[in-house]
C-alpha positions as CSV (number, residue, x, y, z in Angstrom):
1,X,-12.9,-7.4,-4.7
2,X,-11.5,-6.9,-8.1
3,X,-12.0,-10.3,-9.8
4,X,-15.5,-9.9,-9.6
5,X,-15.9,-6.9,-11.9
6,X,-16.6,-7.3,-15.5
7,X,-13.3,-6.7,-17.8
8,X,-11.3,-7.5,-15.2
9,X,-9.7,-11.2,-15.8
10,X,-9.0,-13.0,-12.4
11,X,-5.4,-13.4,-12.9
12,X,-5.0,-9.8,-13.2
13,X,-7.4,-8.8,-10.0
14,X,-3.7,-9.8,-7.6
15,X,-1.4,-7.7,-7.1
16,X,2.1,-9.5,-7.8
17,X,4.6,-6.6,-7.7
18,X,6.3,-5.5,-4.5
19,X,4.1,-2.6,-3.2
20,X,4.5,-0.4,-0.5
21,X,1.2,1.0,1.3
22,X,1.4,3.8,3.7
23,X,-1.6,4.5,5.4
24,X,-2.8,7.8,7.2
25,X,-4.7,7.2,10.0
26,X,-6.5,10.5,10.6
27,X,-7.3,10.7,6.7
28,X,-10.8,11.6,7.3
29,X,-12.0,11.0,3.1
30,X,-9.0,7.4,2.3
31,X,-10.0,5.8,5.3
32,X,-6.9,3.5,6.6
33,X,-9.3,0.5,7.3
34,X,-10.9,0.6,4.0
35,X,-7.9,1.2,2.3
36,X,-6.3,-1.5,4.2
37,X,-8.7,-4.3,4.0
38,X,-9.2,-3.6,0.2
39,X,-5.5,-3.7,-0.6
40,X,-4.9,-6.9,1.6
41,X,-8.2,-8.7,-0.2
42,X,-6.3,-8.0,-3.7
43,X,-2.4,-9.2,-3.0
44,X,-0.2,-11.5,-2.1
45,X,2.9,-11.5,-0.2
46,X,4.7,-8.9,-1.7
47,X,2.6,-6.3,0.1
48,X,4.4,-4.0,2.7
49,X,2.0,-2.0,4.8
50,X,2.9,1.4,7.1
51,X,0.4,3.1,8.9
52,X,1.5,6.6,10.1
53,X,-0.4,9.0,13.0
54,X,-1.2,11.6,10.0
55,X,-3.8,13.1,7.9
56,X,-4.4,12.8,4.4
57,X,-0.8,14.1,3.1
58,X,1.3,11.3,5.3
59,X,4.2,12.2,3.0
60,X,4.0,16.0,3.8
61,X,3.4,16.0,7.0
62,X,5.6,13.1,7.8
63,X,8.3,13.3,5.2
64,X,11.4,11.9,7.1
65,X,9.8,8.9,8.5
66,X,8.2,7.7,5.1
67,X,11.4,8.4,3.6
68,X,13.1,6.2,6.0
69,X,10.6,3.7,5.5
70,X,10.5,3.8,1.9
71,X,14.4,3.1,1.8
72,X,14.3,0.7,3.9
73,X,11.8,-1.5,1.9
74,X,13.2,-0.6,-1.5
75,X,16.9,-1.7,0.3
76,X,15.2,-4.6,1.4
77,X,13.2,-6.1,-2.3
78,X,15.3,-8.7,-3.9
79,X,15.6,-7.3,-7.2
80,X,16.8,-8.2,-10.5
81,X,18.5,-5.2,-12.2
């Protein structure tokens, strides 16, 4: 977890801006569990995760449905501009 390494104050180990994960489940190297798990330890609610039937370049190999994905969650965050 990231609040417990050195330099890294614990209000800053959270994520707090919307983020949008897409995990690649036959990524052999970024496994999607690890990835996962890791990302879900170090946010809060504004964490959006995707997991595609893809290897390691999910936006390559997969382009149209992350697209569609992706504007649909950016559509979707309430934001201020």
């Amino acid at each position: 977890m990231l609040s417990n390494l050195p330099g890294i104050p614990s209000e800053n180990a959270v994520l707090k801006k919307p983020v949008f994960f897409g995990a690649a489940l036959r990524d052999y190297v970024a496994l999607a569990a690890t990835f996962i798990a890791a990302t879900l330890q170090n946010s809060n609610d504004t964490l959006t995760i995707h997991q595609y039937d893809s290897g390691h370049w999910v936006m390559l190999e997969l382009k149209d449905k992350v697209n569609s994905d992706l504007l649909q969650w950016i559509e979707g965050l309430e934001l201020d501009v």
